[in-house]
C-alpha positions as CSV (number, residue, x, y, z in Angstrom):
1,X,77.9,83.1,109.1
2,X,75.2,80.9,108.9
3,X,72.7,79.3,111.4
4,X,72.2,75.0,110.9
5,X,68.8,74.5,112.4
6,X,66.2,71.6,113.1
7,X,63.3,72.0,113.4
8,X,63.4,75.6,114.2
9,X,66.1,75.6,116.5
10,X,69.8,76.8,116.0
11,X,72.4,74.0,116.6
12,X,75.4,74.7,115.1
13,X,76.8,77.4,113.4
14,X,78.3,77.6,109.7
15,X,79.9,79.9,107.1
16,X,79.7,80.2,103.2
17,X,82.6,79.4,101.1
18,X,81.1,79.4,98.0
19,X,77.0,80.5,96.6
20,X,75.8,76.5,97.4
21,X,78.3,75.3,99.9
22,X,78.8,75.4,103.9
23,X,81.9,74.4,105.9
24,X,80.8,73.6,109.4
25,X,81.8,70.3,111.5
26,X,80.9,67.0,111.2
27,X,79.5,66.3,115.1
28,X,76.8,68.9,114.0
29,X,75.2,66.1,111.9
30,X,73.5,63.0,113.8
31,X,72.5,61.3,110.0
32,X,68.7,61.4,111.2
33,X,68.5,64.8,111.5
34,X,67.5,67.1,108.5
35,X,69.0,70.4,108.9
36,X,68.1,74.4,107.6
37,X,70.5,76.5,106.8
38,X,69.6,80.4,107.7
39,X,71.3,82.9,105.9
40,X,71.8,86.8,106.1
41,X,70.4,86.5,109.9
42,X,72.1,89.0,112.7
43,X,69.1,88.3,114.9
44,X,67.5,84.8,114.9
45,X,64.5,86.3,116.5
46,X,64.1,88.9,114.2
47,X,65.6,89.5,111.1
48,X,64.2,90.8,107.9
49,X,67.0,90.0,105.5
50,X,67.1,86.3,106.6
51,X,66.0,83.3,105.1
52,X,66.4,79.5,104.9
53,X,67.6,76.9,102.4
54,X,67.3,73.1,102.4
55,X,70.5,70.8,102.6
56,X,70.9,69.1,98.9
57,X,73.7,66.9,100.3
58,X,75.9,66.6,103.1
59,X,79.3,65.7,102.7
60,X,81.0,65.2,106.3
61,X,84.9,63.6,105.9
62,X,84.9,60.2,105.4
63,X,87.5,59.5,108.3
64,X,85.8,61.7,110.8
65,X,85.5,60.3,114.8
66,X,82.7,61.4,117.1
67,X,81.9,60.9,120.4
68,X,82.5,59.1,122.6
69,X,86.2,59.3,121.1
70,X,88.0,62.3,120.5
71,X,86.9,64.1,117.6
72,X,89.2,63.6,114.8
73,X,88.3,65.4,111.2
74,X,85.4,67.2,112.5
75,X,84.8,68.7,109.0
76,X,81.7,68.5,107.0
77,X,80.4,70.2,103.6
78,X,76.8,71.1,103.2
79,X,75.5,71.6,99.5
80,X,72.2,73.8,99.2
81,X,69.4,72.7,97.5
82,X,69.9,76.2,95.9
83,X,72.3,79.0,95.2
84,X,72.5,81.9,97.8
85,X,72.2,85.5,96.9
86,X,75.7,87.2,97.6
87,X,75.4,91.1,99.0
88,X,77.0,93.3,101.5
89,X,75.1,91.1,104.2
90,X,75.8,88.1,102.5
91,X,79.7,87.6,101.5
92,X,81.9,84.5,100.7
93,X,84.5,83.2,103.2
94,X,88.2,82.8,102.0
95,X,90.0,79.6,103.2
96,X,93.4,79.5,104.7
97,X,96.4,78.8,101.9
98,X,99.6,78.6,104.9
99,X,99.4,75.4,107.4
100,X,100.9,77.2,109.9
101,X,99.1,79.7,112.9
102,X,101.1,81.5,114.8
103,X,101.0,81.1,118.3
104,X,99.7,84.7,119.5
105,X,97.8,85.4,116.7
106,X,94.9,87.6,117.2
107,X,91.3,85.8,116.0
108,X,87.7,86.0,116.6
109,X,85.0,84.0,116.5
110,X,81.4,83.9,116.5
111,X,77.9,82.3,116.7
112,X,74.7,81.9,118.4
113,X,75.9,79.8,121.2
114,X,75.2,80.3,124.9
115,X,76.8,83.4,126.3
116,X,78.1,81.3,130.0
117,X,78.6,77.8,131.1
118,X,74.8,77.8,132.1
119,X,74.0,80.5,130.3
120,X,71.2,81.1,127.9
121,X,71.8,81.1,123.9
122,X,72.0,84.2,122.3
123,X,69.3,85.1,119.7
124,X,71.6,88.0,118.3
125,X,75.3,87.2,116.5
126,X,77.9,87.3,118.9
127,X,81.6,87.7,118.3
128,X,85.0,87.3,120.9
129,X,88.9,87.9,120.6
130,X,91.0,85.2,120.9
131,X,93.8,84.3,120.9
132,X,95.7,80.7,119.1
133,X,97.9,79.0,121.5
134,X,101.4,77.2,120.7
135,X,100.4,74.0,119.7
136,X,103.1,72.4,122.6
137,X,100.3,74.3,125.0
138,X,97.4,72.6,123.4
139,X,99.0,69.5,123.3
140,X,100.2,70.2,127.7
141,X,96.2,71.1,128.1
142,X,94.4,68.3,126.4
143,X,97.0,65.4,126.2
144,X,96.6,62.7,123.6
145,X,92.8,64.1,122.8
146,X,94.8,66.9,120.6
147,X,96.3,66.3,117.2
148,X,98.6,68.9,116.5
149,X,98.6,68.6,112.9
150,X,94.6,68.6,112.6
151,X,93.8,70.9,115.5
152,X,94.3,74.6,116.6
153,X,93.5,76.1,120.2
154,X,92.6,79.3,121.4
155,X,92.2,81.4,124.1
156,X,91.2,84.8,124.6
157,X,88.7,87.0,127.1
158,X,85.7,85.8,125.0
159,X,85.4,82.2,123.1
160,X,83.3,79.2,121.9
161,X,80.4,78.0,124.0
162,X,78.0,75.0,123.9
163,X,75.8,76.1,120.5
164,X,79.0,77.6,118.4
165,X,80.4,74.3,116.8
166,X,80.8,74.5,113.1
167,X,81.0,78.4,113.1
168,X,84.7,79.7,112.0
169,X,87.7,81.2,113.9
170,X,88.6,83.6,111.5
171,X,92.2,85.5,111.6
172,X,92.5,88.6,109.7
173,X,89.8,87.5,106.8
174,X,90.3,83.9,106.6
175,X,88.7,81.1,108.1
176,X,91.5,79.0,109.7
177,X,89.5,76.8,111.6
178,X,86.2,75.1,112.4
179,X,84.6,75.3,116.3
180,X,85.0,71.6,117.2
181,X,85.3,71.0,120.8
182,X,86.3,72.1,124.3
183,X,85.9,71.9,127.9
184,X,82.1,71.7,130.4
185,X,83.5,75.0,130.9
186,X,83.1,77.2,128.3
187,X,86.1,79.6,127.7
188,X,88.5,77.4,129.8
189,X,92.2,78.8,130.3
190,X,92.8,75.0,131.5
191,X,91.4,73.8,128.1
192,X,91.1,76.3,125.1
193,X,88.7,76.2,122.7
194,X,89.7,73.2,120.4
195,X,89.3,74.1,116.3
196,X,89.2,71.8,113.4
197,X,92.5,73.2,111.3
198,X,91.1,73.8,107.8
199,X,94.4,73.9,105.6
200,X,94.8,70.0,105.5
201,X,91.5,69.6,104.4
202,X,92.1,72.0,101.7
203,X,92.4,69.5,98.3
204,X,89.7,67.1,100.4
205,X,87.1,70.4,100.2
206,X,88.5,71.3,96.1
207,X,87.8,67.6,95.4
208,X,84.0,67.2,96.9
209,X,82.9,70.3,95.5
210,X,83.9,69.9,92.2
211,X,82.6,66.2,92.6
212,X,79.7,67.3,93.5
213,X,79.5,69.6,90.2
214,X,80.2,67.6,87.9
């Protein structure tokens, strides 16, 4: 996990999939903004193993749809202006190879969101179970806003809040999606938590990094 700040502030979350590249989502970007990446932080506040690295280049997907619309390929690559040092507080990612999440499958995410509707943010990592929904749920609760073959949802006694877009829902050790979007009610069992499904994107990440390399 990473924090995306600006100017100080946390914004958006983020996680490593390579030493010099962030997956996070697109919305977290507003083009005028330049953001710092934190790495190796637990607690914002205070944290001795953190520290921060510019953005080189940021890479969101070319197609992607913000508000006011319905997000649509809120995915977005962030290339550090230098390479991060991997240990046992700082690890690599792996991305999802299947499509398909089953509905029921036991997740978790996490960030630095705000821990209630009107709560405050949280200076210290937090993580939540949850739990993916069939996609013909998702599609019941949100309508035409979800696209089932971009989009997972999940519900679970813990979730996303205002603050945790961009940070991962990860299942067993894989990233499968990317917080994107969800209700003025944070953890809604009317509307789940709405995620960015990575495995489309897959070849769309391979090619921008190695672009970006060469």
């Amino acid at each position: 996990m990473v924090s995306l700040q600006v100017n100080g502030y946390h914004i958006c979350g983020g996680f490593l999939i390579s030493d010099q590249f962030v997956l996070t989502a697109a919305h977290c970007w507003n083009r005028r903004d330049f953001l710092t990446v934190v790495v190796g932080a637990h607690d914002l506040w205070n944290s001795k193993c953190s520290y921060r690295i510019g953005v080189k280049s940021y890479i969101p997907h070319p197609y992607y749809i913000g508000p006011p619309n319905p997000f649509r390929n809120d995915i977005m690559l962030l290339k550090l202006k230098k390479r991060v040092k991997l240990n046992n507080k700082v690890r690599l990612i792996s991305l999802p190879k299947d499509r398909n999440i089953k509905a029921g499958t036991r997740c978790i995410v996490a960030g630095w969101g705000r821990l209630a509707t009107n709560g405050p943010v949280s200076n210290r990592l937090m993580e939540a179970d949850t739990t993916v929904k069939s996609q013909a749920e998702c599609q019941h609760r949100w309508g035409s806003t979800y696209l089932a073959s971009k989009m997972i949802c999940a519900y679970g006694c813990g979730g996303s809040c205002r603050g945790d877009s961009g940070g991962p829902l990860v299942c067993g050790n894989t990233a499968v999606g990317i917080t994107s979007f969800g209700s003025k009610q944070c953890n809604s069992p009317e509307h789940p938590n709405v995620y960015t499904k990575i495995s489309p994107y897959r070849r769309w990440i391979h090619n921008q990094m190695l672009s970006v390399y060469m």
